[in-house]
C-alpha positions in Angstrom: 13.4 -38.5 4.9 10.0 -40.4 5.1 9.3 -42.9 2.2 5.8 -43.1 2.2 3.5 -45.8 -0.1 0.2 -44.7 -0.8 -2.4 -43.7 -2.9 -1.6 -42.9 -6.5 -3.7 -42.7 -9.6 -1.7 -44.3 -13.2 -2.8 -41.5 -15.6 -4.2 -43.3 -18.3 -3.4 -42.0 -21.9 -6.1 -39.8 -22.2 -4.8 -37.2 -19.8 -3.6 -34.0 -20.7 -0.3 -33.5 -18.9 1.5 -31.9 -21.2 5.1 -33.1 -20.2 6.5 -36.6 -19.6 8.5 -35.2 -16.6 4.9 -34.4 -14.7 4.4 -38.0 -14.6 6.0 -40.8 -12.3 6.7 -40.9 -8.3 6.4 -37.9 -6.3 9.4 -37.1 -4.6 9.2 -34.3 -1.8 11.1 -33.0 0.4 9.5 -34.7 3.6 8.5 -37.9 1.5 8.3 -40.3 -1.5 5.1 -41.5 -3.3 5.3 -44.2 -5.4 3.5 -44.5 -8.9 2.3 -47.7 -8.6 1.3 -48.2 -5.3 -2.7 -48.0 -5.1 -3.0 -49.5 -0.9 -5.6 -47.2 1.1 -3.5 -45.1 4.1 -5.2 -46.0 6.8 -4.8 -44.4 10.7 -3.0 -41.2 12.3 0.7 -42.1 11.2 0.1 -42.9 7.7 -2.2 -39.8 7.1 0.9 -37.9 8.7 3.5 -39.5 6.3 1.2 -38.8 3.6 0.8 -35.1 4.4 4.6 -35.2 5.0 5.2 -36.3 1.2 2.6 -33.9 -0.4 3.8 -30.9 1.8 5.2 -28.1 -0.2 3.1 -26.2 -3.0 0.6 -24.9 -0.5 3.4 -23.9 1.9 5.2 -22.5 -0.7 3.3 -19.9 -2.5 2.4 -18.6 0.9 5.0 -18.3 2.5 7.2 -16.9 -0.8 4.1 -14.1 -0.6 5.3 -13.0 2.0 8.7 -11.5 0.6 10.1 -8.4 0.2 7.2 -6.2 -1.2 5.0 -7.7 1.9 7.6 -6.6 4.5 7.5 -3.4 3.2 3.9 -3.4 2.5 3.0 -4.3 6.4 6.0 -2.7 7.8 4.3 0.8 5.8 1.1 -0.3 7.5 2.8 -0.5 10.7 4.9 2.3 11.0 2.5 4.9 9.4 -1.2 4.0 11.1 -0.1 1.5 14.0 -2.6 -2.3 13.8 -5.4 -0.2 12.5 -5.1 -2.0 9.1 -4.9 -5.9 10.6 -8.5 -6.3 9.9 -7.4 -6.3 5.9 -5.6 -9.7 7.1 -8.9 -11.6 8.5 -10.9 -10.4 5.7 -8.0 -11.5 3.3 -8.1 -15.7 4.9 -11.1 -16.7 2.8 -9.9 -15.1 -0.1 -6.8 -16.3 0.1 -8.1 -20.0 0.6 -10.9 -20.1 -2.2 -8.7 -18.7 -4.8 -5.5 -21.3 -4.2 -8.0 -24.2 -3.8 -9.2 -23.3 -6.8 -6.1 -23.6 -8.4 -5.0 -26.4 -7.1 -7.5 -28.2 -8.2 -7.1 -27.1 -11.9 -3.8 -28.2 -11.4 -4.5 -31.7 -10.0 -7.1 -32.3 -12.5 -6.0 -30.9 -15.3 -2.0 -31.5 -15.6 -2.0 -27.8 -17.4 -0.7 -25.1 -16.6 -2.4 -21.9 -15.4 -1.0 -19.9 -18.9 -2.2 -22.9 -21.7 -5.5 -23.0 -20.1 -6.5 -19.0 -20.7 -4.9 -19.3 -23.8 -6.5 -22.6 -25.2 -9.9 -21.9 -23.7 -10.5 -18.2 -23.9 -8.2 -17.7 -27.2 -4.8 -15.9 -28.1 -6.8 -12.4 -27.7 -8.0 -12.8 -24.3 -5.3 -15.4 -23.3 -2.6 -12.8 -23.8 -3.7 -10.1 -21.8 -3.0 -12.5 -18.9 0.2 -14.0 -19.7 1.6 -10.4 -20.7 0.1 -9.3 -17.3 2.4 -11.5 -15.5 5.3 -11.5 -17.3 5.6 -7.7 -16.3 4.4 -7.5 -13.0 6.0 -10.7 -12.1 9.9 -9.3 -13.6 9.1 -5.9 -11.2 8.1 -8.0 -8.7 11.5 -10.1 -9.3 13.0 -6.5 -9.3 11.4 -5.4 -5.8 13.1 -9.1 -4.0 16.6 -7.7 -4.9 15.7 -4.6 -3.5 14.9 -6.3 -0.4 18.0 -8.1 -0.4 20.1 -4.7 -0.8 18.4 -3.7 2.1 19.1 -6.1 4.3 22.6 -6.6 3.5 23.1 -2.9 4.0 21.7 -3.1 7.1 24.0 -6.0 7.8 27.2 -3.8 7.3 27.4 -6.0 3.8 28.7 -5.2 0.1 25.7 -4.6 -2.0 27.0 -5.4 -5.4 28.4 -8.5 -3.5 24.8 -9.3 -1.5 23.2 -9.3 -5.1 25.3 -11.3 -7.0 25.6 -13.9 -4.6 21.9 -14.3 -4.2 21.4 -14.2 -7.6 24.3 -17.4 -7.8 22.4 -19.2 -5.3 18.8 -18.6 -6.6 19.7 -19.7 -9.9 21.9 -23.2 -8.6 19.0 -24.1 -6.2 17.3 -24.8 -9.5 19.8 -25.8 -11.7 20.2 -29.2 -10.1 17.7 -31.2 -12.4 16.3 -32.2 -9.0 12.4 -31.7 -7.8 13.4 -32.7 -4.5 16.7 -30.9 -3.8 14.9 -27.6 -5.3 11.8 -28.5 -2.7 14.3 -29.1 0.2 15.6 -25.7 -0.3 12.5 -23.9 -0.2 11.4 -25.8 2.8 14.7 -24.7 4.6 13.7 -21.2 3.8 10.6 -21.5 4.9 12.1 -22.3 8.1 13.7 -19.2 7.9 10.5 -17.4 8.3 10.0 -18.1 11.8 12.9 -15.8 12.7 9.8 -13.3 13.1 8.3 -15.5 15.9 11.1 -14.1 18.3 11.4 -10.9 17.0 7.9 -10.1 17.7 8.5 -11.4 21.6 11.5 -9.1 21.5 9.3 -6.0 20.4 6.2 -7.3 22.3 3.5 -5.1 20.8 0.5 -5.5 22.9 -1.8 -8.4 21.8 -5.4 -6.7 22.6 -4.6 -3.9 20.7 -4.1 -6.2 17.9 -7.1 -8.6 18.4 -9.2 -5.7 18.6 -7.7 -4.0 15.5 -7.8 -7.9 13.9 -11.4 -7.9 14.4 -13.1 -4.5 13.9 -12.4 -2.5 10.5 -11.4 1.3 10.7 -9.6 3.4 8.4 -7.1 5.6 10.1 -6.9 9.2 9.3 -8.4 12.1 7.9 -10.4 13.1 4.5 -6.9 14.4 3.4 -5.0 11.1 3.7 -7.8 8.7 2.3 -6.0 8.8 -1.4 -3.0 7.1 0.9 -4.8 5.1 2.8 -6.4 3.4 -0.2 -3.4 2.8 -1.8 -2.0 0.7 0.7 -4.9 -1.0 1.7 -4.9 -2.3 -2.1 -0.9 -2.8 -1.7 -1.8 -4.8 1.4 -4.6 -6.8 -1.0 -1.5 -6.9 -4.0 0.7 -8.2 -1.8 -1.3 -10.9 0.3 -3.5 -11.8 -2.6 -0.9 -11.8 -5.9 -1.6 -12.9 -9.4 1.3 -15.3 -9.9 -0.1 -16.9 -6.8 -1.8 -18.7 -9.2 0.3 -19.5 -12.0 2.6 -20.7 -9.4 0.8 -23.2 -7.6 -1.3 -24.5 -10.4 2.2 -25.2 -12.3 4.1 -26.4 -8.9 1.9 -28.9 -8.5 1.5 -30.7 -11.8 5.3 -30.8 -11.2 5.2 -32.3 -7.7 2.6 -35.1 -10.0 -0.1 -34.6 -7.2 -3.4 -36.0 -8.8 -7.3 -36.0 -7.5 -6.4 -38.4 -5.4 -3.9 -36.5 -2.8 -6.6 -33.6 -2.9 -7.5 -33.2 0.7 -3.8 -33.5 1.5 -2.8 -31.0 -0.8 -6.1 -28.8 1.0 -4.1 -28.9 4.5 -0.7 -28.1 3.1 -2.8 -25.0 1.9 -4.1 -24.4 5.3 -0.9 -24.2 6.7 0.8 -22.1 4.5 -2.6 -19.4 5.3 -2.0 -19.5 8.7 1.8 -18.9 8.4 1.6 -15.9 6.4 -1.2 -14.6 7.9 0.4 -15.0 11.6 4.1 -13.6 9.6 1.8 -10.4 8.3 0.1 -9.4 11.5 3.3 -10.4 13.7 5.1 -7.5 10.9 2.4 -5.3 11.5 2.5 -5.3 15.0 6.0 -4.9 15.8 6.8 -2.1 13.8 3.4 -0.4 14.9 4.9 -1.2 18.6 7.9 0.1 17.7 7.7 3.1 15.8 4.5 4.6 18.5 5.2 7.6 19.8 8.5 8.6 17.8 9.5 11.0 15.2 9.5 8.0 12.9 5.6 7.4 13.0 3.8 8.2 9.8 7.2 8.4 7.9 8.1 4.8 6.4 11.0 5.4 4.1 11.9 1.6 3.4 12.8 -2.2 5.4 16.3 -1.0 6.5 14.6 1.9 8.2 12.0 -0.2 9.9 15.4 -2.6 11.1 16.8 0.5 12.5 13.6 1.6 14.4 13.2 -2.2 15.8 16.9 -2.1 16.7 16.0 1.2 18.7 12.7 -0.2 20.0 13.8 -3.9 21.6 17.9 -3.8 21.2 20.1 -4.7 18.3 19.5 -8.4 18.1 15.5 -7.2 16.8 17.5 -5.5 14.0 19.8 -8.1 12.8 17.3 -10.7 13.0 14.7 -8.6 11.4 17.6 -8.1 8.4 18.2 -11.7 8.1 14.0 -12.4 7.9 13.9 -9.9 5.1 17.1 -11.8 3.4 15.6 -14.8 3.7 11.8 -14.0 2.6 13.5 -12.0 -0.7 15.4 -15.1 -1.5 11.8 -17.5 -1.7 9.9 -14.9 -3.2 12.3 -14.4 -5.8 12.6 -18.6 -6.1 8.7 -18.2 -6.6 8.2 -15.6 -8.7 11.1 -16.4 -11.1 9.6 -20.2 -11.1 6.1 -19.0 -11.7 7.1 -17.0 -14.9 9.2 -20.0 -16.3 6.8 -22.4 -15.9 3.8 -19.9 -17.2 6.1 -19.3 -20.1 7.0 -23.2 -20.9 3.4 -23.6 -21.1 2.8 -20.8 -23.7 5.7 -21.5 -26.1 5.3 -25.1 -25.8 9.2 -25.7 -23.9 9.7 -28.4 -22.0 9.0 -27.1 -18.1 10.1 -28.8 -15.2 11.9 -29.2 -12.0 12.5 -32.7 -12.9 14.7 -32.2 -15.6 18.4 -31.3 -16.0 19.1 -28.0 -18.1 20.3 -30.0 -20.9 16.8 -31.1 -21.2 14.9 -28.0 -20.7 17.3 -25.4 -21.9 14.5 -22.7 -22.7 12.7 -23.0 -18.9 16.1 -22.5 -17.1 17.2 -19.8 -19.4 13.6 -17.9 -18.4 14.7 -18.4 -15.0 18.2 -17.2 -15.1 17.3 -14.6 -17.2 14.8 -13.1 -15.5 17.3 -13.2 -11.7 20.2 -11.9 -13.5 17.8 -8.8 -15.2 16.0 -8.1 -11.9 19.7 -8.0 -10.1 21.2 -6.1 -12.7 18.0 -3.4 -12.4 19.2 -3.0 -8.6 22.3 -2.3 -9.4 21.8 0.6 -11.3 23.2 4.0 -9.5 19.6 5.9 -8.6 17.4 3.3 -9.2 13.7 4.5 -7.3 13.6 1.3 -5.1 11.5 2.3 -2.3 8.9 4.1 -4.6 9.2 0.7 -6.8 8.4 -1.4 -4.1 5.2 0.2 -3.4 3.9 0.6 -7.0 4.2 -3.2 -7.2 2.3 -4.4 -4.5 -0.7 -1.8 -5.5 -0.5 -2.7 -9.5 -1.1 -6.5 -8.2 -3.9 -5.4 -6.3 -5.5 -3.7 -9.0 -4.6 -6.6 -11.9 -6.3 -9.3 -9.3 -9.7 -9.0 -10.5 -8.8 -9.7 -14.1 -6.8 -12.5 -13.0 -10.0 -14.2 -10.8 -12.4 -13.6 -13.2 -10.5 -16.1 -15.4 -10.0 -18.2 -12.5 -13.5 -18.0 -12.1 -14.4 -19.2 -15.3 -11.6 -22.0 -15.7 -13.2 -23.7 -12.6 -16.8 -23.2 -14.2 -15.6 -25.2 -17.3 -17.1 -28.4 -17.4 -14.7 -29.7 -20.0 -12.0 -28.9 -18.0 -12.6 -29.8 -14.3 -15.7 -32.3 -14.8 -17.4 -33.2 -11.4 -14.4 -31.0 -10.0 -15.8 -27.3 -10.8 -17.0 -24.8 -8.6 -20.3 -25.3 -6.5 -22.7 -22.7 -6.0 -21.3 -21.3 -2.7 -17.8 -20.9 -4.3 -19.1 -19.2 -7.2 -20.5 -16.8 -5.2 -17.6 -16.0 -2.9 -15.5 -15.5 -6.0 -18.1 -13.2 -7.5 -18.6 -11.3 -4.3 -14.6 -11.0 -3.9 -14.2 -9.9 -7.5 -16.8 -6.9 -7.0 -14.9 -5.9 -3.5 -11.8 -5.8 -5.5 -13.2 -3.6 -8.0 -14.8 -1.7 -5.7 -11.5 -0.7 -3.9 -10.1 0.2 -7.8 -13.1 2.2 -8.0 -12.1 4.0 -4.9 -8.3 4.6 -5.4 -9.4 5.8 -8.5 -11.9 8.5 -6.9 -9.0 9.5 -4.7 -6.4 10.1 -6.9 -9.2 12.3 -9.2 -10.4 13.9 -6.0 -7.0 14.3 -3.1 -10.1 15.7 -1.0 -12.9 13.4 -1.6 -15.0 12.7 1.6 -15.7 10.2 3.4 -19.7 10.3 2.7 -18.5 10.1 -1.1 -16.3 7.1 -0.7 -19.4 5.3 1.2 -21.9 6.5 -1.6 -19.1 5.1 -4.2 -19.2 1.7 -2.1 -22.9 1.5 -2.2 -23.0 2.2 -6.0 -20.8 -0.5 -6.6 -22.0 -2.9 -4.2 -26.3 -2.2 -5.8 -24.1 -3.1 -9.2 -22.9 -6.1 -7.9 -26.0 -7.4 -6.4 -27.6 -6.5 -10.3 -25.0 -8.8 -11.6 -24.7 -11.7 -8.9 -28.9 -11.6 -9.7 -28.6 -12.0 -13.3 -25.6 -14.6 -12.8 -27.1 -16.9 -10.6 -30.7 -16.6 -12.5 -28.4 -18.1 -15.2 -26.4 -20.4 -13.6 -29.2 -22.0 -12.0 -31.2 -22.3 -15.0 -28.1 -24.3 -16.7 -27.6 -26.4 -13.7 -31.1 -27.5 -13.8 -30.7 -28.3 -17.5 -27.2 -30.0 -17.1 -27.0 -31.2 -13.1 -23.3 -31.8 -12.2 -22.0 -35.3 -11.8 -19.3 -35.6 -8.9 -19.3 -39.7 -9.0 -15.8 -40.8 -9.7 -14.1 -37.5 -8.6 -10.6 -39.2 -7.9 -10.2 -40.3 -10.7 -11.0 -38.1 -12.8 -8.4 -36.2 -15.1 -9.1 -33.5 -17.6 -8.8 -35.2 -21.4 -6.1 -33.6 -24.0 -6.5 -30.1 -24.7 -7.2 -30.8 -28.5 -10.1 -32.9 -27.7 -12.3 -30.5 -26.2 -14.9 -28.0 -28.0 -14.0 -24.7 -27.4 -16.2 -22.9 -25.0 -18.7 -20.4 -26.4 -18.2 -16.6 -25.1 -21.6 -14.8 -25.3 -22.0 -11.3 -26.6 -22.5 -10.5 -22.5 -19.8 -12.1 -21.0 -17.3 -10.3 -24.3 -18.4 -6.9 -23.3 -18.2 -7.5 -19.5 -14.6 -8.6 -19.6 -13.6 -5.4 -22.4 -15.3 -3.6 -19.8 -13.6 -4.6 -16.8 -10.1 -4.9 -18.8 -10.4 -1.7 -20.0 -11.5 -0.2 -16.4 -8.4 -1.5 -14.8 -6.3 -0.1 -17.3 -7.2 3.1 -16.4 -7.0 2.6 -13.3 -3.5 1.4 -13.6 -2.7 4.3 -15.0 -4.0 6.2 -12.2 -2.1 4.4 -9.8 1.2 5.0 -11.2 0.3 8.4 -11.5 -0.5 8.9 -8.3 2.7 6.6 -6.8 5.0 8.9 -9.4 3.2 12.2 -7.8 3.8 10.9 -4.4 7.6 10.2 -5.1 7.7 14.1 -6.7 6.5 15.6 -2.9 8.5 13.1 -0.5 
């Protein structure tokens, strides 16, 4: 372990962290920072130790995102259209980084969590809608980790009842121990565990030009007759690269760690490594079973993760198999270590419960009871004779996808708030990468949604759909930034003092105003994705009906 003394803003008493246990040293897994110690790091080494101690949200949430659902996801991808969907993984880094900066940031600054800042700025009407969003899709998402573990353990010649329960014992002990750091160390050690696909994909060795070239240049693979498909997993691939609790996860996480302003660009390069890990874990996925499954009876048919093990095991010898089983073990044990984390914390926040790793059960009964409640439900679900598990996966990924936008757009306009972020909110470049991701995200809704109403729309229709969208976009960015610059101009942003900086308490800050515009926007867009949920279930429960 490195102890490492550096940099550390005392929160004075006007910040807004909400619980005691946010405040004091942070204690990683790598490193310690103490409270009080205010000496500039200076030089290569002490830079590293710092990194060392901050290391861990960043890493994380990206690595835990690529669980269960995503080995599915990719190996679907994979198996059923070879690398021609990698290009979904390049476009996906920028997104990916904008939107977790962003919340890391709220976090630092702030001390709130993701949950208590919709509700408290945006009210209980709009607030809910968010935090009722998660709670489902986060438990099926819970649900879809145990599935992956079934699978493995299956694979592996294991009990399933026993595979379950003992996961489900060790999820909830890893953190049950009223320790930050022991929880952290755990997650880094299966983190580890994800570079069991490094030599799997050297076993397989798909070839790499193929996959630069497929990395690089967009296509979508098929005919007119399976673009409905198509769509759907290139918005599973966005659901399950991109998720909402992402962001309740981080934000929380690191007011837990007690990272403040001051760690920021730190915090930025844990980030920035956890991107690059998934991203290299998702195309190495993609790749292999694409390499593996070419030119057999088993291309175009992905059933589930055990039968992309068994195809592996085929392609490259039985050690691929096993090893590929014991990735997928591992990456459904930290997903469901995210997820189930992610929907405590967003939950402590709501109800007012006392919410962190920091504290024994005794003193946070309610947050641990979320957390074991939700593992032992999501087990239980698995084990239930019949259960649709494959079909389940998939649905989960694409509902994540298409609930994204809603969660951005409030992203978007937490990190607008000048109340809460102060010289910390977005700059006009962000803003406008935000903007321009949420109207591609909608856009691809707006798509799926056309191909589930029409199996056999063309591919002139889709582009014509694209174009619409992307003219109503432009309308919109237009009249945003015509706006935004106007208010600028009238109120400039002030970034002196930035490390400093913490949002004041909740209670003391004038509730923003929503105008009429921005009210029917949102209904519009909430109620739009609704029906597009719908659709998507209904085409997922239409697809399980032919298969």
């Amino acid at each position: 372990m490195t102890n490492v003394m550096l940099d550390k803003t005392i929160p004075t008493p006007r910040a807004a962290v909400l619980d005691d246990a946010h405040l004091g040293d942070i204690k990683g897994a790598l490193g310690t920072i103490r409270l009080d110690d205010t000496a500039p790091r200076r030089g290569l080494s002490a830079k590293l130790k710092t990194l060392l101690a901050i290391i861990g949200p960043g890493l994380i949430v990206m690595v835990g995102d690529n669980d269960a659902g995503a080995f599915a996801t990719y190996g679907q991808a994979g198996q059923n259209y070879g690398t021609h969907l990698l290009w979904t993984l390049l476009l996906l880094i920028p997104v990916l980084y904008v939107n977790q900066e962003m919340v890391l940031r709220l976090g630092a600054v702030t001390g709130v969590g993701h949950a208590r800042l919709i509700l408290e700025r945006f009210g209980r009407f709009w607030g809910a809608f968010s935090v009722i969003d998660l709670f489902l899709l986060n438990a099926l998402t819970l649900v879809t980790e145990f599935i992956g573990i079934t699978l493995a353990a299956g694979y592996l010649g294991l009990p399933k009842v026993a595979a379950v329960v003992l996961a489900a014992a060790i999820i909830i002990a890893s953190a049950f121990t009223g320790s930050f750091r022991r929880f952290e160390r755990i997650a880094m050690a299966l983190c580890a565990g994800s570079l069991l696909l490094v030599p799997i994909y050297f076993l397989v060795h798909p070839k790499p030009s193929q996959m630069v070239r497929d990395f690089v240049v967009p296509g979508i693979p098929g005919g007119s007759g399976e673009l409905a498909s198509v769509m759907l997993l290139v918005i599973a691939i966005v659901g399950t690269t991109v998720a909402p609790w992402q962001l309740f996860f981080q934000q929380s996480y690191v007011i837990d760690k007690r990272i403040t302003p001051r760690f920021m660009r730190y915090e930025k390069a844990d980030l920035v490594i956890g991107i690059a890990v998934v991203v290299i874990g998702a195309a190495a996925l993609m790749g292999m079973t694409a390499a593996a499954f070419a030119g057999t009876d088993g291309f175009g048919r992905f059933t589930d993760t055990a039968g992309v093990a068994h195809g592996l095991a085929a392609h490259a010898g039985k050690l691929a198999g096993v090893l590929f089983a014991i990735a997928l073990l591992d990456a459904s044990i930290i997903g469901a270590f995210a997820v189930s984390l992610s929907t405590a914390y967003a939950l402590g926040d709501v109800l007012g419960m006392k919410h962190s790793l920091h504290r024994g059960v005794g003193g946070a009964k309610g947050f641990y009871a979320v957390y074991a409640g939700l593992v032992i439900a999501a087990a239980a679900i698995v084990l239930i004779p019949g259960s649709p598990l494959g079909l389940l996966t998939e649905g989960v990924q694409t509902l994540a996808g298409v609930l994204l936008p809603s969660a951005t757009v409030f992203l978007l306009l937490l990190c607008n708030d000048k109340q809460v972020l102060g010289p910390w909110v977005n700059g006009p470049k962000t803003n406008a990468f935000t903007a321009a991701v949420v109207g591609v995200l909608v856009t691809l809704s707006v798509v799926l949604t056309a191909a589930v109403l029409f199996p056999d729309i063309s591919a002139d229709s889709i582009l014509r759909i694209m174009a619409a969208c992307g003219v109503a976009g432009v309308l919109a960015a237009g009249y945003s930034f015509t706006r935004r610059r106007t208010a600028t101009k009238e109120d400039p942003i002030d970034r002196t003092g930035r490390d400093t900086w913490r949002m004041p308490p909740l209670e003391t800050l004038t509730k923003p105003a929503m105008s009429t515009a921005r009210k029917i926007g949102m209904g519009a867009l909430r109620t739009y994705l609704l029906i597009a949920m719908i659709l998507v279930i209904v085409k997922i429960v239409q697809v399980a009906l032919t298969t």
